[in-house]
Phi, psi and omega in degrees: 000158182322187165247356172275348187066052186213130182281147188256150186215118182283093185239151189248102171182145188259038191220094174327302191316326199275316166328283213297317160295329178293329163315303175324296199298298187314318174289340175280349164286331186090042192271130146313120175232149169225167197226138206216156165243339183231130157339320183289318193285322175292289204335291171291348145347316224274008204264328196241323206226145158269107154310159166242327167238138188270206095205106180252105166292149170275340160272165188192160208303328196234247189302159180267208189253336193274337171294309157324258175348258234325311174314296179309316187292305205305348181260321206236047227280336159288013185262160190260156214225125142218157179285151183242146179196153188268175200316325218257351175225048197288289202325300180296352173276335193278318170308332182299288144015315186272311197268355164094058133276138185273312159217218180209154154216151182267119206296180309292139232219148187279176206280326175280316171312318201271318161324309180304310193292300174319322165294313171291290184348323185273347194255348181279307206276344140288338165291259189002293162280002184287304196280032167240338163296301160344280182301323146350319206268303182333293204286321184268340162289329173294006179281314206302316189301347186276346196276118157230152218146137169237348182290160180312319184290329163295311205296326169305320186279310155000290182282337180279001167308314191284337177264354178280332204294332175241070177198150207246021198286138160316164184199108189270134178227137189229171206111157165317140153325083178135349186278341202083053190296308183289310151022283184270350163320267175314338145287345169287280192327294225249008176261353178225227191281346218260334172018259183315346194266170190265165206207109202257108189262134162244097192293082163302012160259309175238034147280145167311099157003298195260025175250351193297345164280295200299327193296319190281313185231068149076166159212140196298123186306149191087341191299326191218188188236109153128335163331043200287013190191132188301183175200124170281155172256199200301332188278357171266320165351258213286027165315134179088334169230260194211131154278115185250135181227126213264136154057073170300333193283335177274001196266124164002165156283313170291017166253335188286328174297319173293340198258326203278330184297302181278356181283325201259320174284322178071096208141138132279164165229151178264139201290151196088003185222158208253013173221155203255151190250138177241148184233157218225115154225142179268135162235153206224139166241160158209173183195159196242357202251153184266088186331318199278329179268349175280321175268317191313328175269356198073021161262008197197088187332136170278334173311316269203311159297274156342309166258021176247307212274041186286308190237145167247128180243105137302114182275109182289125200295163194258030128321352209235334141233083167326321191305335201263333192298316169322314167292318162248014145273017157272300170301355182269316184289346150323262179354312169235356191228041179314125194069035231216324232007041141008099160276162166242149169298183113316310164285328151307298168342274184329290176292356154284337184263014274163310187283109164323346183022071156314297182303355173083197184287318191316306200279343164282004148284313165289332197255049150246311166312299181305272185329310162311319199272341181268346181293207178252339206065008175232312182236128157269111177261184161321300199296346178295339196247143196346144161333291175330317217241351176292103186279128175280135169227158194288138185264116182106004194252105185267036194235356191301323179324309196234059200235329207228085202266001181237028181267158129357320244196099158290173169303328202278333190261317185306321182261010186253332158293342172281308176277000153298285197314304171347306187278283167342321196282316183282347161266325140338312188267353194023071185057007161314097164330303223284302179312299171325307178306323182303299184261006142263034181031064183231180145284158163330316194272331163311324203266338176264311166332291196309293174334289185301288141355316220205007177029052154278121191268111171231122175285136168318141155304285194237181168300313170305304163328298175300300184305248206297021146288324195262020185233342151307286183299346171266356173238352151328128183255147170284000000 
């Protein structure tokens, strides 16, 4: 649907009167309506305008009507179509149909039939769009589940999400490659009033240099060769909601004086054309790059910086929260092994928390899908997991875990990271065993060992409960 959310209405027909009434309706509907005399005359529209809706004769002077539908689905294929036809050509409207036309109606047809057919024709094309929002909303709150952490550094961010969500402020978002800047983007949108408005990802590392004015604000048909048709760009897309602009740090310096052109007037001009269109956007950057040594060095407008730079969200690289990795290799096997109960070893553990992750949370997602897909699907050992990242232990020795006082990771930081996540975990879950166990991927009797161990104090749900905390943790083998 449009981007004003007002339906447009196409009617096709060489007989003004009939225009003219159909016009009549569609305005009395609250419809944007234009108007064609010809198949040829729709066609060309179609260059400047998306109809959401048709109403077409089928005989028409040159193209028929059913050729017409065939043109119109391959460029617009939601847009909904139906035919107007006369006693003598119900079979080919019904052939029409077969090619994906929404009905017919027949001439000459009372005010209210046709009043009807347009409402429903209007009521498929917000359900349509309703339910690609939807699923649109679906896929990014199960995204949304990726920001996971219990540690401080995750939680700072949590919280300044929380405080971004409903505000239209820039918003500089900075980390490694591989932390989830877009992530937290798209959690800023879609966690707050702005929901519904469109949320726009823009990668500024792999647009084409010389395409990179037409993709961002549009270009006029004719501005170039192969421009057979104007086009809007990505920021009237997200006119009204949010533009995310991914590695901000790769744009030329003359694309960046443009862009810095439309934050502060708030307008494009498209290319080829000689008047500016305006636009309303909240915008979000994000970068792996150090923005303060790039205009310091000239590589980067300080204007231009100064005005992306209102608020800063730092993503901490996940070297910097270990605490967190246990969590979210549970939550990556949800994912990809759901029901499955998948363990990790200890010793697979141990060289995931041991291991520097350059690539961030993105490569421990890969190296846990790899680790499903080269595995048994019931334990992850060492051997499961990438070269790089395997830490060698003595074979049989199940005790190397609290053994290897001269690693990187001592026994006293491992377990004392362990009875962090632990605690943490359990505040998530707000003292819930059961839930708590799910997302440290253990058993009950592990998870009662783990308690005990580490004298953490969780009061029972019942008395039945307390008796089998406790005949757990004495028969639990450590």
């Amino acid at each position: 649907m449009n981007n004003d959310m007002k339906i447009r209405l196409l009617i096709v027909d060489d007989e003004q009167s009939i225009r003219r009434l159909c016009m009549t309706i569609g305005n009395s509907l609250g419809y944007d309506c234009i108007e064609a005399d010809s198949a040829e005359s729709a066609l060309a529209k179609l260059d400047s305008e998306t109809p959401d809706l048709v109403i077409t004769d089928m005989k028409l002077p040159n193209l028929s009507g059913v050729e017409l539908l065939r043109q119109i689905k391959a460029i617009f294929p939601r847009t909904e179509i139906s035919i107007m036809t006369g006693h003598g050509s119900i079979e080919t409207a019904v052939d029409a149909m077969k090619l994906g036309a929404y009905d017919y109606i027949e001439k000459p047809f009372r005010v209210e039939k046709l009043r009807l057919l347009l409402q429903r024709m209007a009521e498929k094309v917000r359900l349509v769009a309703e339910n690609q929002f939807l699923r649109e909303r679906v896929d990014t709150e199960e995204n949304l589940e990726g920001i996971v952490g219990a540690s401080a550094k995750i939680q700072d961010v949590l919280r300044m999400i929380s405080r971004l969500q409903d505000t239209r402020t820039p918003v500089l978002i900075t980390g490694e490659s591989g932390t989830g800047k877009e992530l937290v983007a798209r959690a800023i949108h879609f966690r707050g009033s702005m929901a519904k408005t469109p949320f726009v990802a823009v990668d500024c590392g792999s647009l084409v240099p010389t395409l990179m004015e037409s993709e961002l604000f549009g270009y006029e048909r004719g501005a170039f060769t192969g421009a057979i048709k104007s086009k809007i760009g990505l920021f009237q897309s997200a006119n009204g909601g949010t533009i995310f602009l991914d590695e901000i740090g790769e744009l030329p310096l003359e694309m960046q004086a443009k862009l810095l052109r439309v934050l502060q007037e708030k307008e494009v001009r498209p290319v080829g054309s000689n008047s500016s269109v305006g636009v309303d956007v909240r915008v979000i950057a994000a970068t792996n790059r150090d923005l303060d040594a790039a205009y310091r060095s000239g590589n980067f407008r300080k204007d231009l910086f100064f005005r992306l730079n209102v608020v800063t969200v730092h993503i901490p690289s996940l070297r910097e929260r270990r605490s967190d990795i246990p969590m979210l290799v549970h939550h990556f096997l949800n994912r990809y092994a759901a029901g499955e109960s998948v363990q990790v070893t200890s010793h697979a553990m141990k060289s995931l928390l041991q291991y520097d992750w350059p690539g961030n949370v993105r490569e421990l997602e890969n190296c846990v899908a790899r680790a499903l897909t080269l595995g048994d699907r019931l334990t992850i050992d060492v051997g499961d997991l990438p070269p790089a990242i395997r830490t060698e232990h003595p074979a049989g020795d199940s005790l190397a875990l609290h053994q290897d006082e001269s690693s990187s990771l001592s026994t006293t930081a491992l377990a004392e990271m362990e009875r962090m996540t632990i605690l943490r975990v359990f505040e998530q879950a707000n003292g819930d065993k059961v839930q708590a166990g799910k997302m440290l991927g253990i058993s009950r009797a592990t998870l009662y060992r783990k308690l005990k161990r580490y004298n953490i104090s969780v009061k029972p749900d019942s008395a039945a409960e307390e008796d089998e905390e406790d005949r757990s943790s004495r028969t639990a083998t450590p």
